[in-house]
N, C-alpha and C positions, 0 to 999 in steps of 0.2 A: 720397527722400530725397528727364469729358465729353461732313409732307414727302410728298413724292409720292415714293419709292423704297420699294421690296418690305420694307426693314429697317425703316422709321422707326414710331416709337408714335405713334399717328397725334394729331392736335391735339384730334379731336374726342374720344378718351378721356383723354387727359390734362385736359381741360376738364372732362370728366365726373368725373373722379376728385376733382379739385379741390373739388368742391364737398361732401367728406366733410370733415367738422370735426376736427381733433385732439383730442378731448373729452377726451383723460387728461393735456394738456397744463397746466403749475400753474403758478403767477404767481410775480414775482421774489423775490428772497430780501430785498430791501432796499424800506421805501419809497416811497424816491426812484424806485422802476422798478418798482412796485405795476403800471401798466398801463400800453399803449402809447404813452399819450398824456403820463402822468411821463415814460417813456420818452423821449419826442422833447424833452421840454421840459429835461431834466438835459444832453440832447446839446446843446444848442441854447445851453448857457450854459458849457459847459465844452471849448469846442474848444481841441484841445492838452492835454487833461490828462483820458485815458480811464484809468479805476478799472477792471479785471478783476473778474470776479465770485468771485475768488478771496479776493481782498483784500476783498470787505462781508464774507466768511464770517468770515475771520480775526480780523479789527477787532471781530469779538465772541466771539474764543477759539471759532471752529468748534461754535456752541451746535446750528446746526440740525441737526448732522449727529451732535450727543452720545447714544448709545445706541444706532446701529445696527449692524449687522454690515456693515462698510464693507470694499468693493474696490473700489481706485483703478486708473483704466486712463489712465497717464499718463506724463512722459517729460522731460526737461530743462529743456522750458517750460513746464511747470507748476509757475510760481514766481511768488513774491509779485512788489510791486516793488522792496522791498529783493532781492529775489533768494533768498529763502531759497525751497526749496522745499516743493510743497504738505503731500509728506509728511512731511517734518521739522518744519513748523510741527505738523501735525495730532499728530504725537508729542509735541513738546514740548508741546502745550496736553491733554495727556491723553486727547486723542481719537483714538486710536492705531486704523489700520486694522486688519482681519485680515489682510488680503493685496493685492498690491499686481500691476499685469499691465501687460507690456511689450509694447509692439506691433512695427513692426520698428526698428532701430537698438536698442532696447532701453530696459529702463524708467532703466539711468543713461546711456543714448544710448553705448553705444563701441562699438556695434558697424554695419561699414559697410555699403551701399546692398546691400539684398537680405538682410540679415543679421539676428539679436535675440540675445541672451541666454541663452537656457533658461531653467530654473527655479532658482533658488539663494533663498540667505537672504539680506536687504540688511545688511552689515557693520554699516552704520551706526544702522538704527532697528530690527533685527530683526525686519522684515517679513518673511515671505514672498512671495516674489518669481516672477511663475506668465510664460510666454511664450505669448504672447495672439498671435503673428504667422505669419499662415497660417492658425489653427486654423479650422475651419466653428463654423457658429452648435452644434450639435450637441456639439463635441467644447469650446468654450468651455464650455457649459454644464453640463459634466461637469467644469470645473473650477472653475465660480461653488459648486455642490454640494460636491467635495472642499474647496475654502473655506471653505462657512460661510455665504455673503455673503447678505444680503438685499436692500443696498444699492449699487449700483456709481454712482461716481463718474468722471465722463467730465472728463478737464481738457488739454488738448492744442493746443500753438497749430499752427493752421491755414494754408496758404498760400495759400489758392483755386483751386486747380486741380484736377480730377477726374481725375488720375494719381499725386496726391499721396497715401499709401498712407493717412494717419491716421483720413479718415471714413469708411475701410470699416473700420478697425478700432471705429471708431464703432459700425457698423451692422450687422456682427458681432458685438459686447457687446449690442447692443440684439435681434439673434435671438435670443439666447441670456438675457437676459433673458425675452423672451414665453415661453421653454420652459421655467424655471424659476419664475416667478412674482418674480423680481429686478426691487426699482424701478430706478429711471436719474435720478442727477442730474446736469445736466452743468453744466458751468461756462465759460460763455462767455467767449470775446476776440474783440476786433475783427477783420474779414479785413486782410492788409496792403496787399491790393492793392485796398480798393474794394470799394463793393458794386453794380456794372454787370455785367451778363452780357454774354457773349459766346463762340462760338466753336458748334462742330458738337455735335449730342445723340450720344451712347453707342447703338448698336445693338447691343439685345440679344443679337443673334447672336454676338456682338463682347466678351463680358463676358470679367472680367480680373481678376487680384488689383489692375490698376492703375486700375480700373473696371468697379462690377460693375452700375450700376444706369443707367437713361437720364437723366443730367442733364447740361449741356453744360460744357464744356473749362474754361470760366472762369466757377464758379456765380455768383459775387458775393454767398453767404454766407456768414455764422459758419455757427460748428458746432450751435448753439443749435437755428438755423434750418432747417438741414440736418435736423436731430433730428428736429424737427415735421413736415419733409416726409417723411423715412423710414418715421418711424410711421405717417402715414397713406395713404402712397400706394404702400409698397413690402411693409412686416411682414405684414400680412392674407396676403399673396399667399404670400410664404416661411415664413413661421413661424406660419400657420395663425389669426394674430390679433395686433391691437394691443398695447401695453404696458400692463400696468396701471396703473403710476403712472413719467411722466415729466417730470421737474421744472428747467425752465429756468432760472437762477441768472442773470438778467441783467446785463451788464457795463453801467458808466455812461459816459455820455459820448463816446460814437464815433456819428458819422456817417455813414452812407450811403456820401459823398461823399470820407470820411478816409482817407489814404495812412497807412503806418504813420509814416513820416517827422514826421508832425504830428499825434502823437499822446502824445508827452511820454512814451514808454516806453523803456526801453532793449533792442536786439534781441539775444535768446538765440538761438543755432543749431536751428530746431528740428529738423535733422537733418545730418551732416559734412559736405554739400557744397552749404550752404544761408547761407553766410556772412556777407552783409549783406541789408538790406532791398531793395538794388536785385537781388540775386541773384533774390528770391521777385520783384518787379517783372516781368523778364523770363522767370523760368521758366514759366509756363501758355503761354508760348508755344515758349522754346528747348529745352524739355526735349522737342519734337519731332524733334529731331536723335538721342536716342540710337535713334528709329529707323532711321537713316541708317550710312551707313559710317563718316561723318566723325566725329570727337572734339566730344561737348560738353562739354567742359573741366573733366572728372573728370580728376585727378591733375596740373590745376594750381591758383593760389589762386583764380582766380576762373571757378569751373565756371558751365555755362550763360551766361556772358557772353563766354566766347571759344571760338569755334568754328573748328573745319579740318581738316585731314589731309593728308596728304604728295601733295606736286604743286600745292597749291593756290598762288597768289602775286596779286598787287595789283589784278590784273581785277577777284575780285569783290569787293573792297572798292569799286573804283570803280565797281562795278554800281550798288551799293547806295546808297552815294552821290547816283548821278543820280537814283535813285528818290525822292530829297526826302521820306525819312517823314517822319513827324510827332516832334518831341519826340528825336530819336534820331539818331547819328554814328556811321561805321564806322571803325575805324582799323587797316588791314595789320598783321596782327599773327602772329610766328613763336614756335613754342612746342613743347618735347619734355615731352609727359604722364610721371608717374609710374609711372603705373597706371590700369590702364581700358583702352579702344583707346590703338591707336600708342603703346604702353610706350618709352620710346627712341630713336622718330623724330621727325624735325623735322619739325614740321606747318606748314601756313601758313594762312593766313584772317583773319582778323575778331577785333576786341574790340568789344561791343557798347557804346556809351557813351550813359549815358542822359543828355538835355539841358533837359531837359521831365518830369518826373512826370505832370503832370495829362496832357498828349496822347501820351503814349507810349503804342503800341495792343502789345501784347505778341504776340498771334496774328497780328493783320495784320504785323506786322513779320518775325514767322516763317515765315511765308506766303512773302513776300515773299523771306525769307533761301533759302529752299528752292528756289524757281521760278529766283533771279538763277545759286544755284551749280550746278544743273541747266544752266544755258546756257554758263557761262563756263568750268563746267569738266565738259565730259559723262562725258570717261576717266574723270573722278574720282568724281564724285558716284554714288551710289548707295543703294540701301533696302538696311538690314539684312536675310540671308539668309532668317531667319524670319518678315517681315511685321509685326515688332513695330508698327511705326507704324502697321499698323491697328487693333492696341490703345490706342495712344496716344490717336488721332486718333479713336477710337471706332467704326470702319467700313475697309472697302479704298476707299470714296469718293475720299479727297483722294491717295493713293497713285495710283488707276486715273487720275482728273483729267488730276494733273500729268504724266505716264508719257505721255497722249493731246496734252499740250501746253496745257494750261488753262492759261490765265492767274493775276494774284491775285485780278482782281476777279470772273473765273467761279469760281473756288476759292470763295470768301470767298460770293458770290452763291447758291451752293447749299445752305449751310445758314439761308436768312434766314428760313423759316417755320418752321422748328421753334427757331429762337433764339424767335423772337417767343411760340410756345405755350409752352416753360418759362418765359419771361417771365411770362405771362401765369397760369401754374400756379403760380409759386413766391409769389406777392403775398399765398397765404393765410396764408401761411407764414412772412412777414418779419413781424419783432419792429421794427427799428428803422426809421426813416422818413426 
């Protein structure tokens, strides 16, 4: 609801890898973003008021997509800007899918964090309705088959973070597409956090339902882009070969450089405990905590912005404080979760308040939130029993670190060459500029 160590892909294969072309990858659905260079030029005049590429489809009654054997793998925000959603429009304009696939939370989203659906029939457009969450590329593709489909349709808004579950459900549809001979059209939206990388690479050793591929904590792409680098740098290897036909549906008008705040959209949840844009803002970083002992703020309104658990009190708020981040306020904050950790008890800790958009660093910040309540409160603070945080954090690196007494700025200092190679790997692969 993400080097010189024994684990890391090293720079010099990912450079190598890079230089294989996405060759099955197709140009936009609209004119105006015919190529990279439209592309930059429609962004470049339309700041504050980004088109979905849902909405070019729409705006001509869903003609491209008239005739195929269509499976949509999508979820509450995949909706127009009026809000209707994708598969409601696609009914109403007689381009009615075969079937329809819920990744986790579910394809009408009510179900919560770790949770989907199953399979039923949608009341409303009398789709069939398939549970796409967990499944392997394998068992997916035994259900593209029992559907029908020829064509899957990828529409999912995105938060940018590589713990966030939607682009392996991504990447999962797309194994499962190479097995079946299934195109892939996906349907981009802007990331809400920006498109800057940052944070530590995924070690393989280390893969996950909440990371299963090496790309770092905060990609700083769409899903579009993500698509491109999947297929050519990860599908060969798992699914025995490329996609035959993968078709980007580019969004208009988003920038590199665009927060969702300034982007003239209105924010759908895209999943129960995802509530506003500052939530996604700070989660690539606070959703670090649910490897910890302490509550990141499941089962109150503003999860991932307030953090704590029982014993904590006003030290570390004023740790954080003197630390002068950038963009960002701590403010003592006492809270009994609903549900999640500490059901019942009064926590204490932090609400994270953003002050700044453009300089809020979301990792360094959590970094930073982790090393301060490590010191201020050591009884308290602790990794969850299972190590989860070295799923999170893509390795036992930043666990082993800070446990040894690292700092932020050795924490932060050990992943800066493998930031710099997906950097440097992912540029073949970016659509907007």
């Amino acid at each position: 609801m993400s080097m010189d160590r024994r684990h890391f892909l090293s720079r010099s294969a990912l450079t190598a890898s890079a230089l294989a072309a996405p060759a099955m990858t197709v140009a936009a659905a609209s004119p105006a973003a015919a190529s990279p260079a439209a592309a930059a030029t429609t962004q470049g005049g339309s700041h504050g008021r980004v088109t979905p590429a849902a909405d070019l489809l729409a705006a001509d009654g869903w003609q491209r997509l008239r005739g195929r054997k269509l499976g949509v793998l999508t979820n509450p925000t995949g909706v127009l800007r009026d809000q209707t959603h994708i598969v409601d429009s696609m009914v109403a304009a007689d381009v009615r899918p075969t079937a329809a696939f819920g990744p986790e939370h579910g394809f009408r989203g009510t179900a919560q964090a770790g949770g989907s659906e199953g399979d039923y029939l949608d009341p409303r457009t009398q789709v069939p309705v398939y549970d796409a969450y967990g499944a392997t590329g394998e068992k997916l593709a035994s259900l593209f088959t029992k559907a029908g489909i020829d064509t899957l349709v990828f529409d999912i808004a995105d938060v940018g973070a590589r713990f966030y579950t939607y682009i392996w459900s991504m990447y999962t549809a797309m194994h499962a597409a190479v097995l079946t001979g299934t195109s892939v059209v996906v349907l981009d939206r802007s990331n809400p956090v920006g498109g800057r990388p940052f944070g530590p690479m995924l070690d393989p050793a280390f893969a996950s339902g909440v990371g299963r591929k090496p790309i770092v904590q905060q990609h700083g792409m769409t899903v579009g882009e993500l698509a491109r680098l999947f297929d050519a740098e990860f599908l060969p290897e798992d699914a025995g070969g490329r996609l035959d036909s993968l078709e980007i549906v580019r969004l208009r008008g988003w920038r590199r450089d665009e927060l969702f705040s300034e982007s003239g959209l209105q924010w759908v949840l895209p999943s129960p405990n995802m509530p506003t844009p500052h939530t996604a803002l700070v989660y690539p970083g606070t959703c670090l905590f649910e490897g910890t002992v302490l509550s990141e703020g499941r089962g109150t309104t503003r999860p991932f912005e307030i953090i704590g658990a029982p014993g904590i009190d006003w030290h570390w708020a004023e740790a954080l404080n003197a630390a002068d981040l950038p963009g960002v306020r701590f403010r003592e904050h006492y809270f009994v979760p609903t549900f999640s950790k500490w059901v019942g008890e009064t926590c204490g800790g932090v609400q994270v308040h953003i002050t700044d958009e453009r300089r809020f660093e979301a990792i360094h910040t959590a970094i930073t939130m982790i090393v301060t309540a490590k010191q201020a409160h050591p009884d308290v603070f602790g990794w969850r029993p299972d190590n989860f945080i070295d799923k999170l954090s893509g390795s036992d690196r930043l666990r082993l670190m800070i446990d040894a007494g690292a700092g932020v700025d050795e924490v932060i200092g050990a992943w800066r060459g493998e930031l710099a190679a997906f950097a440097k790997l992912r540029e073949r692969y970016l659509i907007y500029r």
